[in-house]
C-alpha positions in Angstrom: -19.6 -22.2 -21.6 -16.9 -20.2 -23.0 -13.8 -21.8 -23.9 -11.2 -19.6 -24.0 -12.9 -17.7 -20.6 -12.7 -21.1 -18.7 -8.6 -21.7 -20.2 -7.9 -18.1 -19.2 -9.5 -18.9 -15.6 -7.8 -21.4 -15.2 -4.4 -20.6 -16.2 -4.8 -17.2 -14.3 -5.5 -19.5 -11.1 -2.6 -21.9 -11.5 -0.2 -18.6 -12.2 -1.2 -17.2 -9.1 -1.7 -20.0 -6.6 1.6 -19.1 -4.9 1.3 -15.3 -5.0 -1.7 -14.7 -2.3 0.5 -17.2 0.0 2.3 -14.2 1.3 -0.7 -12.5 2.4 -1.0 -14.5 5.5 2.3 -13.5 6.4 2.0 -9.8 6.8 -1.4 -10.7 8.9 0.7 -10.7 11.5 2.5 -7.5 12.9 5.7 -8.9 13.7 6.3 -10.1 10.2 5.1 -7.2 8.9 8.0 -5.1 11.1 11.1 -7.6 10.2 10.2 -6.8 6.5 10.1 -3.4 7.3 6.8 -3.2 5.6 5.2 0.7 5.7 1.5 1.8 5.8 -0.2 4.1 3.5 -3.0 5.6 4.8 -5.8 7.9 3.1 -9.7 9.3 3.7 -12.1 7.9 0.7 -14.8 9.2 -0.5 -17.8 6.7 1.0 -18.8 5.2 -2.2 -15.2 5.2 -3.6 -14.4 2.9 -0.2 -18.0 1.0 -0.7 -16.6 0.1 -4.5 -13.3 -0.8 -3.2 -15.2 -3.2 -1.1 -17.8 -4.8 -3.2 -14.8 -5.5 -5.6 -12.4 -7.3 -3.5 -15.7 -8.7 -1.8 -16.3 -10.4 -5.2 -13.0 -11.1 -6.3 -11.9 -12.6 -2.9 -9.3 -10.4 -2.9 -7.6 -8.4 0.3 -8.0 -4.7 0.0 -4.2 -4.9 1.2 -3.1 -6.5 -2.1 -5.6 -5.0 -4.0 -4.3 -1.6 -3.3 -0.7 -2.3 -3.4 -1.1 -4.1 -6.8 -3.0 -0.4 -7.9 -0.3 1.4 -6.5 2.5 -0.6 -8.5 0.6 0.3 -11.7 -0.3 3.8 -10.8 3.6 4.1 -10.3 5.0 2.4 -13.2 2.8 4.1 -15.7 3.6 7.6 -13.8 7.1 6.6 -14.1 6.9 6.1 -18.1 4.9 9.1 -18.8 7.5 11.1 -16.7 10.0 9.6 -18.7 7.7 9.9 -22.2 7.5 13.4 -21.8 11.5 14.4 -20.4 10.2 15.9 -17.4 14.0 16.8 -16.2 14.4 18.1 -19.6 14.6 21.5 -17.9 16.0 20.9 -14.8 19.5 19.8 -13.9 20.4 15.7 -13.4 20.7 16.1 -10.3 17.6 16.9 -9.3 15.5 13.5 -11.6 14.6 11.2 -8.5 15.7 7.6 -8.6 13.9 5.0 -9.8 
């Protein structure tokens, strides 16, 4: 057995006991409205979708959380590489989007 693995396991499952409790919540459709949650939807590629499966098959993960938790990160590293290379350098204040 690897030690420092079964620490990190561990430690990674007692961080995150209390963040997949809000996945039951948005099960239901009526929660899902009163938070005003939106929906994304997109066409995959068939063995982009079949990965997307076999993945949050094996990590016992929701594809729901698993995609928004990829979307967070696709946005916050877009957001520093925006600001990393001064997109609105050119372009006047006004027209930089909020963050």
């Amino acid at each position: 057995m690897h030690f420092d693995q079964y620490i990190k396991y561990r430690a990674l499952d007692f961080k995150f006991q209390g963040f997949s409790s809000s996945d039951h919540i948005l099960e239901n459709p009526e929660n899902a409205a009163a938070l005003k949650m939106r929906t994304v939807c997109t066409q995959l590629n068939p063995s982009l979708f079949e990965d997307l499966e076999q993945v949050c098959g094996l990590l016992q993960v929701p594809k729901r959380r698993f995609l928004e938790l990829a979307v967070i990160e696709a946005l916050e590293r877009s957001h520093a590489i925006i600001e990393e290379v001064n997109a609105f350098e050119f372009h006047e204040e006004t027209e930089a989007p909020t963050a």
